[in-house]
VOBA-1610 file (N, C-alpha, C; in pm, whole numbers, padded with zeros to 5 digits, always signed):
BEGIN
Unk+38406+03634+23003Unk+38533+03702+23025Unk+38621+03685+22901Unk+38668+03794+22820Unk+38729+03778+22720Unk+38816+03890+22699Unk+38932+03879+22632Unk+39031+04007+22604Unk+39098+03970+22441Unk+39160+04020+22416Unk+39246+04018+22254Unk+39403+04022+22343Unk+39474+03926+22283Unk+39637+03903+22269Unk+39694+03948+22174Unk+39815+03925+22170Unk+39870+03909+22049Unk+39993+03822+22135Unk+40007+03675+21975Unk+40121+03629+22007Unk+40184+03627+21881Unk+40336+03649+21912Unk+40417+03714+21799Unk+40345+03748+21652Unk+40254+03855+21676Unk+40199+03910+21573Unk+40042+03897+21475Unk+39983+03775+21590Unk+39882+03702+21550Unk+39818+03748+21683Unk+39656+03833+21645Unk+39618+03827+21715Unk+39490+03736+21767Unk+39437+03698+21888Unk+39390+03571+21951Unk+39285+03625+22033Unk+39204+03626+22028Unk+39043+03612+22068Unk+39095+03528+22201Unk+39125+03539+22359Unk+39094+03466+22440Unk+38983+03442+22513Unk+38852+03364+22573Unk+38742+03354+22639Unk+38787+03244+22751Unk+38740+03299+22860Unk+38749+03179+22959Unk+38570+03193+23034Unk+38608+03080+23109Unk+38472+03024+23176Unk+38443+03176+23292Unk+38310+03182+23294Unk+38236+03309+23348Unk+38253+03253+23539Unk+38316+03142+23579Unk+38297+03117+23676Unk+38489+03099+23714Unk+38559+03102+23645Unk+38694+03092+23636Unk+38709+02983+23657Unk+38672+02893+23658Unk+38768+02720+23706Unk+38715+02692+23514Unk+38880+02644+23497Unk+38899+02607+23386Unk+38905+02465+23383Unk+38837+02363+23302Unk+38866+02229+23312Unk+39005+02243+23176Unk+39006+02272+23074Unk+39068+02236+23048Unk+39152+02351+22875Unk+39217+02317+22804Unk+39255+02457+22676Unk+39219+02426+22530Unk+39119+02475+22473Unk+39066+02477+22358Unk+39103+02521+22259Unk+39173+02538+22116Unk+39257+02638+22020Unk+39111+02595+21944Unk+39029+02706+21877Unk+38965+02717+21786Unk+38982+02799+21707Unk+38985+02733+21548Unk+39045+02795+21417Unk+38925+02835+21325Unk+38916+02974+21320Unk+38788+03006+21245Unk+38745+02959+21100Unk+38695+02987+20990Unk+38657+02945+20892Unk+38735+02995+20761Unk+38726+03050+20671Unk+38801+03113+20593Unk+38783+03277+20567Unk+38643+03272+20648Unk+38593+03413+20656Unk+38648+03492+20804Unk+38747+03431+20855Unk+38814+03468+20938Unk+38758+03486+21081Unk+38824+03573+21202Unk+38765+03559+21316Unk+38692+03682+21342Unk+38552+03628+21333Unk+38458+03762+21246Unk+38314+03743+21418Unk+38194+03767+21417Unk+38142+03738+21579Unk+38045+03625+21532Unk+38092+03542+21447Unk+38029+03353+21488Unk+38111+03326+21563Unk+38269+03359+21508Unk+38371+03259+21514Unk+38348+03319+21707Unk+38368+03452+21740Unk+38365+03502+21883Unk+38257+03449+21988Unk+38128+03422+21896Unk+38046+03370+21978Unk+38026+03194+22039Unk+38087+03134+21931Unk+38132+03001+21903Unk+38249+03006+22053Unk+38347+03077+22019Unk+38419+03041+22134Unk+38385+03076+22266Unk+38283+03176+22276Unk+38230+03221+22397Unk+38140+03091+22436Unk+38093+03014+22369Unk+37990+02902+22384Unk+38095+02795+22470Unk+38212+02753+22409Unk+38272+02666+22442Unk+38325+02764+22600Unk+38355+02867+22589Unk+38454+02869+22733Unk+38280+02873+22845Unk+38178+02882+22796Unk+38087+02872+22864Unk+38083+02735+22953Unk+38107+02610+22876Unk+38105+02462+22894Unk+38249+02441+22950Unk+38362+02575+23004Unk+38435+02511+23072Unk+38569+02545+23039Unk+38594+02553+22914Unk+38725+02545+22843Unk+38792+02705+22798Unk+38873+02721+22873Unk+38980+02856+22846Unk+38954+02828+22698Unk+38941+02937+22581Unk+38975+02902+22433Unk+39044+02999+22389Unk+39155+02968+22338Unk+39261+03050+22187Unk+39148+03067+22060Unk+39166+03180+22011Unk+39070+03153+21882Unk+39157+03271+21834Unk+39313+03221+21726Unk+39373+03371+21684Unk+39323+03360+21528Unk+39362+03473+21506Unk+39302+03486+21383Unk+39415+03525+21263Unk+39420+03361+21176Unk+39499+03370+21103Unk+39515+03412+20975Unk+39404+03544+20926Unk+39435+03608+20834Unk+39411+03751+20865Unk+39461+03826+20947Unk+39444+03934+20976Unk+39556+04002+20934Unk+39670+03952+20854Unk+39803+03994+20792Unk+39767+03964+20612Unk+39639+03930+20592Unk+39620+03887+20498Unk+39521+03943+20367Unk+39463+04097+20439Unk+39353+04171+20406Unk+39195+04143+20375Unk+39209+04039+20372Unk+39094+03925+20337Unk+38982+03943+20466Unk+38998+03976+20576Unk+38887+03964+20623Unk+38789+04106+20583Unk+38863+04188+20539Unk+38782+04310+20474Unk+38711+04278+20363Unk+38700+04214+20324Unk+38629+04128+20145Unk+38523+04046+20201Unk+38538+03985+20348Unk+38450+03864+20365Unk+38299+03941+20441Unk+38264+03975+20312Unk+38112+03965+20388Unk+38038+03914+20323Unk+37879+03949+20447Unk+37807+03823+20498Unk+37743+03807+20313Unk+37737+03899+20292Unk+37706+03866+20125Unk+37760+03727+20036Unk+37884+03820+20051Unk+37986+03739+19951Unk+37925+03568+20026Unk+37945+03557+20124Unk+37950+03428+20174Unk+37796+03338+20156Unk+37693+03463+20166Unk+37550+03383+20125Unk+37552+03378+19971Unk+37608+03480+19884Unk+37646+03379+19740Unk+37648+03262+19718Unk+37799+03217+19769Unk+37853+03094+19719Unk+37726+03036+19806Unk+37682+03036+19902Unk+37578+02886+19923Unk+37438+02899+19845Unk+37420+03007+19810Unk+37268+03046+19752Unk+37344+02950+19638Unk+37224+02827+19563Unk+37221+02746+19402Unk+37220+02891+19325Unk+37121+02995+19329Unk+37081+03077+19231Unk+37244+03199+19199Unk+37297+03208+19295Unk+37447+03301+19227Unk+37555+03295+19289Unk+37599+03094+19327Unk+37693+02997+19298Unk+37810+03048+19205Unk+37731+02981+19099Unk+37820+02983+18953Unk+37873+03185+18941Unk+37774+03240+18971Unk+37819+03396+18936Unk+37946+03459+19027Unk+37949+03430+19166Unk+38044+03492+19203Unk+38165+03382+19253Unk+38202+03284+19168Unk+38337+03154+19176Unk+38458+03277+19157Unk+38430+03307+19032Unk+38521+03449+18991Unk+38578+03497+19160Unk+38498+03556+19230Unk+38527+03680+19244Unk+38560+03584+19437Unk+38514+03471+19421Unk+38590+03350+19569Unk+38696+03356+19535Unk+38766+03300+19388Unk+38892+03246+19366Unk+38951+03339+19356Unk+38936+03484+19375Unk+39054+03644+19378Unk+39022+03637+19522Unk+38929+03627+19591Unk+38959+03631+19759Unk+39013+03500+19847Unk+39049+03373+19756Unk+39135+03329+19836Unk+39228+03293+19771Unk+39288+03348+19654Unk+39411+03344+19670Unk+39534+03372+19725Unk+39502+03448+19871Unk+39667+03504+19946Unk+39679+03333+20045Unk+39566+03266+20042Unk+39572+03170+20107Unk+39613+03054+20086Unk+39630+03056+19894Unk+39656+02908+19868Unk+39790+02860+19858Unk+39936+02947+19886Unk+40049+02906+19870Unk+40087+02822+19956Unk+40168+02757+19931Unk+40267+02687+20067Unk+40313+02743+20139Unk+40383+02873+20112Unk+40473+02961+20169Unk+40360+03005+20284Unk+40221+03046+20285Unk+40115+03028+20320Unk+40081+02936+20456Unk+40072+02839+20390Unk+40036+02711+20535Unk+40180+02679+20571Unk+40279+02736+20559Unk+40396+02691+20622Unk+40400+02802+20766Unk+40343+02923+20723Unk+40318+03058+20846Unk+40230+03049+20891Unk+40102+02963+20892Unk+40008+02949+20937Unk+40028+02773+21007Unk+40103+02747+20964Unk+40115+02629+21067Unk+40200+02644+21193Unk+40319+02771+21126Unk+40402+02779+21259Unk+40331+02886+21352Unk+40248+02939+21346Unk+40148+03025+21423Unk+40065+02983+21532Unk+40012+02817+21454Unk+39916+02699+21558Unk+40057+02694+21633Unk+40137+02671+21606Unk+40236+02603+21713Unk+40243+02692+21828Unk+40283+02837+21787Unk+40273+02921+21882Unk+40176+02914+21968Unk+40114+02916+21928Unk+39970+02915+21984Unk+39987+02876+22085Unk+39992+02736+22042Unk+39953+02641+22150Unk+40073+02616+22240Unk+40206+02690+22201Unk+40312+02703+22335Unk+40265+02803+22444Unk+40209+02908+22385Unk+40127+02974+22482Unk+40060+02932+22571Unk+39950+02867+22492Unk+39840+02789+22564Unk+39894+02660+22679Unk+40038+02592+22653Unk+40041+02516+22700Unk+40076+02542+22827Unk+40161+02664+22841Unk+40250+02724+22934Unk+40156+02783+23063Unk+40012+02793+23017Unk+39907+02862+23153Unk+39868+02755+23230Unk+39904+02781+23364Unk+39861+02696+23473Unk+39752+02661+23427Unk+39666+02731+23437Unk+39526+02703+23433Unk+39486+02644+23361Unk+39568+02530+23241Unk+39506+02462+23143Unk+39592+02299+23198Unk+39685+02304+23234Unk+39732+02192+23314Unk+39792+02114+23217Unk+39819+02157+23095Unk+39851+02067+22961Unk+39766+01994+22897Unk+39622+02014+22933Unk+39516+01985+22841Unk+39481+02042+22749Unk+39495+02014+22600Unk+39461+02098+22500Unk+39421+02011+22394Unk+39305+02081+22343Unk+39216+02056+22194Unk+39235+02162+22095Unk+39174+02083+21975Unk+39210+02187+21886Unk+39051+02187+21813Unk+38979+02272+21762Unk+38850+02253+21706Unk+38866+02383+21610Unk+38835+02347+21441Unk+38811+02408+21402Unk+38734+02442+21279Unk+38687+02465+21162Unk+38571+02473+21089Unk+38639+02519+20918Unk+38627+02435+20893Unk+38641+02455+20672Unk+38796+02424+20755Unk+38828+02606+20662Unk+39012+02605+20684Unk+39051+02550+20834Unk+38949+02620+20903Unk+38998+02585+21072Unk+39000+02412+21122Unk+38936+02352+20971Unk+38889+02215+21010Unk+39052+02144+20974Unk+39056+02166+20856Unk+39178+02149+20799Unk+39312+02179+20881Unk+39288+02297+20891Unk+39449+02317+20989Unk+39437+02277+21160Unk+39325+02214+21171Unk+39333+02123+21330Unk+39341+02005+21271Unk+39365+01937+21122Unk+39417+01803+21086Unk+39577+01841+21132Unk+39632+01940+21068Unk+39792+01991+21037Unk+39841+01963+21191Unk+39784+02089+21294Unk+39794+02078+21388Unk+39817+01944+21500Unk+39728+01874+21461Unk+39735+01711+21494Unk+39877+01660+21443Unk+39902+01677+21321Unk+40011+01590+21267Unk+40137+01644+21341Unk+40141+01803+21417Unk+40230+01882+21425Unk+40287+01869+21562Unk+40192+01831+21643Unk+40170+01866+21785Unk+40189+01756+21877Unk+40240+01636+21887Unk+40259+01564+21964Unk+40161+01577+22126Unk+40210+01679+22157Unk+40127+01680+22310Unk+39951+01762+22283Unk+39909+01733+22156Unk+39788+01773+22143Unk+39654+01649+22227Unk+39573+01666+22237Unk+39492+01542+22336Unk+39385+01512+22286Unk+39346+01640+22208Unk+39171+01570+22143Unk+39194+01707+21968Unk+39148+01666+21908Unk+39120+01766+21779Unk+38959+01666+21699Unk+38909+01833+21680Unk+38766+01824+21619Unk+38747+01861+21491Unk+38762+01833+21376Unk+38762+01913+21270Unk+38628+01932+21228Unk+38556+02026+21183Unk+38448+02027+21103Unk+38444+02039+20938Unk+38435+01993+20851Unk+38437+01976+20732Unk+38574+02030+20688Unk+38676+01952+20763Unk+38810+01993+20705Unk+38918+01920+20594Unk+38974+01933+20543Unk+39030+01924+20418Unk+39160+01816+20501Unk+39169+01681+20473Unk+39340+01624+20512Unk+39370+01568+20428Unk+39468+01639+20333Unk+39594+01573+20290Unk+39748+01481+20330Unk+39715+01425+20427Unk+39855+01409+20487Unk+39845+01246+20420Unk+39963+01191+20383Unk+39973+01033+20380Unk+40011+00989+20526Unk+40024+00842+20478Unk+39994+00776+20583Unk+40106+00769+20684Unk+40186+00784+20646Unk+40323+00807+20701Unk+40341+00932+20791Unk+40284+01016+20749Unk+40269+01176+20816Unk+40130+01161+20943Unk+40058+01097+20880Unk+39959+01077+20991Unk+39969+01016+21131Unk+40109+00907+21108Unk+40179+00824+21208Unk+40212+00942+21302Unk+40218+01065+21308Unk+40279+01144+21407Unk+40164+01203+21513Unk+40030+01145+21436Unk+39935+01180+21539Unk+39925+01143+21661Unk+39922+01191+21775Unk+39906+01140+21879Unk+39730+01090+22010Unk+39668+01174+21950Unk+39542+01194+21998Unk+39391+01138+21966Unk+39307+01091+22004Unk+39206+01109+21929Unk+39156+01238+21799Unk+39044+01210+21709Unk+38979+01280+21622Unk+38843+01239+21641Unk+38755+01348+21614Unk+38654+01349+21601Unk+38621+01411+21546Unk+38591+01374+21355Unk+38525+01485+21255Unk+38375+01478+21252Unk+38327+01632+21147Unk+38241+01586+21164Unk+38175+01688+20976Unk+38101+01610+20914Unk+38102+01611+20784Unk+37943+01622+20781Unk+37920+01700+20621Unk+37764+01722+20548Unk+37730+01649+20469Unk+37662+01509+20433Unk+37650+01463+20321Unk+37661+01510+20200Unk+37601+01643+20162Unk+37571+01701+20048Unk+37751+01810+19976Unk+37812+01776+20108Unk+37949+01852+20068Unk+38015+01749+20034Unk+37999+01710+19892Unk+37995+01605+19832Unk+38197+01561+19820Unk+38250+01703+19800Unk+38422+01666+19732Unk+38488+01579+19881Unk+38443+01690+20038Unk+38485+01592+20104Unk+38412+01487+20177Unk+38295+01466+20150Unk+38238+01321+20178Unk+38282+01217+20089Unk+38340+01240+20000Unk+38319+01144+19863Unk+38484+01127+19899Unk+38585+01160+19981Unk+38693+01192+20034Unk+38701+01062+20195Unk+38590+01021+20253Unk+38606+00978+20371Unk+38648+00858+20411Unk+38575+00745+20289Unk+38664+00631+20312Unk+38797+00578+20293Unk+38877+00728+20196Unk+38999+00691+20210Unk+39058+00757+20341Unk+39023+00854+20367Unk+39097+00951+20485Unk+39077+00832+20605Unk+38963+00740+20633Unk+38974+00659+20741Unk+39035+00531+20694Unk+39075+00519+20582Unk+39146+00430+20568Unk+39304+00464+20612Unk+39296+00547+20611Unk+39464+00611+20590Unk+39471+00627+20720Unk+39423+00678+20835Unk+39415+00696+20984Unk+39418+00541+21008Unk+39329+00442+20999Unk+39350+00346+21011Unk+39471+00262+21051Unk+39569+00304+20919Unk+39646+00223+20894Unk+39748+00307+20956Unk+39720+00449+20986Unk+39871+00497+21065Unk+39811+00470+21182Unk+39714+00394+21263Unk+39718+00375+21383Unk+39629+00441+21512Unk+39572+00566+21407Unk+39459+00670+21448Unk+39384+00647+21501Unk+39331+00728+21632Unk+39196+00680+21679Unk+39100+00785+21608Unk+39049+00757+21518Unk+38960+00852+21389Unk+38794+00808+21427Unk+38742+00903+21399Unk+38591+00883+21396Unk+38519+00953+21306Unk+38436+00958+21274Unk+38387+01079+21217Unk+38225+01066+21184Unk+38174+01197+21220Unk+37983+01209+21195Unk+37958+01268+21048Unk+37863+01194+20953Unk+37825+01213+20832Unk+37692+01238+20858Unk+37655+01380+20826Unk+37485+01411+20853Unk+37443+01387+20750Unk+37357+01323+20702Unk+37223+01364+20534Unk+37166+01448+20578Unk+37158+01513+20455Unk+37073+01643+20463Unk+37102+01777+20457Unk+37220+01769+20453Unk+37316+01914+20473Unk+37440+01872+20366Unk+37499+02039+20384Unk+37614+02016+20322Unk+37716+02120+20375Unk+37831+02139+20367Unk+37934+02273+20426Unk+37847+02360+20503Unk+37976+02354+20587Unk+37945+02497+20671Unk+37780+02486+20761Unk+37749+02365+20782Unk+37611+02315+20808Unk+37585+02404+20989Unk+37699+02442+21042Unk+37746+02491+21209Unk+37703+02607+21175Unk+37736+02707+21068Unk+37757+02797+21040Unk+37592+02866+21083Unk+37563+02919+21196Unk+37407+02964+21233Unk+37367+03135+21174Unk+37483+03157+21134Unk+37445+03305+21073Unk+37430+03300+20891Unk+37464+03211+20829Unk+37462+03138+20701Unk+37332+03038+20661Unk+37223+03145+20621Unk+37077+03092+20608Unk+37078+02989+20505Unk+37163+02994+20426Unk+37174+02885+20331Unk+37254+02731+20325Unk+37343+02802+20438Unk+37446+02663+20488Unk+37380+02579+20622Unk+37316+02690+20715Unk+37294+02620+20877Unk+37177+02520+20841Unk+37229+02440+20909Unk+37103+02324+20991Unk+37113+02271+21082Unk+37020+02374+21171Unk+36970+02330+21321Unk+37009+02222+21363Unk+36942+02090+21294Unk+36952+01936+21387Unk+37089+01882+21359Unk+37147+01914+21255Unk+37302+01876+21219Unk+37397+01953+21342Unk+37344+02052+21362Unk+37470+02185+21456Unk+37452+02154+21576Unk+37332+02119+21631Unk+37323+02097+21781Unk+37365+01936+21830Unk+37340+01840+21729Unk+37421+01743+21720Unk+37572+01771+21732Unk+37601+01786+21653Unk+37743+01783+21636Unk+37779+01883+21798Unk+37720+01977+21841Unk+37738+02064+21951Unk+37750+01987+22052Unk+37643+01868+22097Unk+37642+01798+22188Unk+37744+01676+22167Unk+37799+01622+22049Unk+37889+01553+22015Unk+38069+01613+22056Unk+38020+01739+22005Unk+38173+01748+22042Unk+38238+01788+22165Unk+38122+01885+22241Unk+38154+01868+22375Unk+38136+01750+22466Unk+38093+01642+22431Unk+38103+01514+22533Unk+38271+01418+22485Unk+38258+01452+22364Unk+38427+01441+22366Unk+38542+01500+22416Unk+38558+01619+22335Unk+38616+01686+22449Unk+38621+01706+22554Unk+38511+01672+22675Unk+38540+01644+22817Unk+38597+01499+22824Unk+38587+01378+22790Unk+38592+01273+22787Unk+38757+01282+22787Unk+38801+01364+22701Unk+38935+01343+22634Unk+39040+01444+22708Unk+38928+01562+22740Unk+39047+01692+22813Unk+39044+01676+22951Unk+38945+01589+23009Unk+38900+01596+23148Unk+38931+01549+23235Unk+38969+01396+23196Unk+39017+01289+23286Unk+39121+01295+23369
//
């Protein structure tokens, strides 16, 4: 069961459970290639296991999802024409890298999730799960959200100090590629820093993989035993955490 929203101007992929009893409200944030039919099928998976899911799509004001194809994207992971098309990544994400940027895309999660919070049918249970950018801005989200309950990031990017992290309220459960070396080589400070603001942080490091390892339509990024792991990982959390 699924329809398209729009909340103030962002539109949102909703899926709920094929049996209607909702345990609990899921916000999933697509990748950088926007909310394209992984990101649709991904959330159809989760409202399968239970969970009403938000999945809006935060560059559709941004022209960029017209550039993102499946090409462009098996480039950058193909070794053999990497280096050839960096060029032509760094002109397709630049509408994304300003502040002015994640300052509208953070107040968007918020929306979001006032939406989300406001449906009976989610009872004020809400997660946030999301992948690269989507991983990253369910760190933001966390820092943002006080009444958030569980967030999943998949190979997401956190900058926050430690001071900013103090506003987390929830568990984390990341989950990382060995071979995506900038943010693995990134982890013992990020759990140091959760640590010390008080975080309940976790996080899964696969060998053998690297970015975008979930990614099952990305012949060069997916791996099977990493994705179904992490699949069965993150839904036993998220019930653990949205359910009780």
């Amino acid at each position: 069961m699924s329809k398209v929203i729009t909340i103030d101007d962002v539109p949102v992929y909703v899926t709920q459970p094929k049996t209607g009893k909702v345990k609990a409200g899921l916000i999933l944030i697509h990748e950088i290639w926007g909310l394209n039919d992984h990101i649709r099928e991904v959330s159809d998976r989760y409202a399968n296991e239970g969970f009403i899911v938000y999945a809006p799509d935060l560059l559709s004001h941004t022209g960029m999802e017209e550039k993102a194809s499946r090409a462009l994207q098996e480039d950058l992971f193909n070794p053999k024409t990497r280096n050839a098309v960096q060029p032509k990544i760094r002109e397709f994400m630049a509408p994304v890298m300003s502040p002015e940027f994640a300052r509208l895309t953070d107040e968007s999660l918020k929306r979001v999730f006032e939406q989300m919070y406001i449906d009976p049918k989610v009872n004020h249970k809400i997660g946030v799960l999301g992948f690269c950018f989507g991983g990253t801005y369910s760190y933001n989200l966390a820092v943002a959200e006080p009444r958030l309950q569980a967030a999943v990031p998949f190979y997401g990017h956190c900058d926050h100090k430690t001071d900013e992290l103090k506003a987390i309220q929830c568990p984390i459960l990341a989950f990382y590629g060995e071979n995506d070396q900038t943010l693995a080589s990134q982890l013992p400070d990020l759990e140091n820093r959760m640590s010390k603001a008080g975080v309940d942080f976790s996080y899964r490091l696969y060998s053998g993989c690297g970015h975008a390892f979930f990614n099952n339509t990305n012949q060069y990024a997916y791996n099977e035993k990493a994705a179904k792991d992490a699949w069965k990982r993150s839904n036993e959390f998220l019930n653990a955490k949205l359910t009780q």
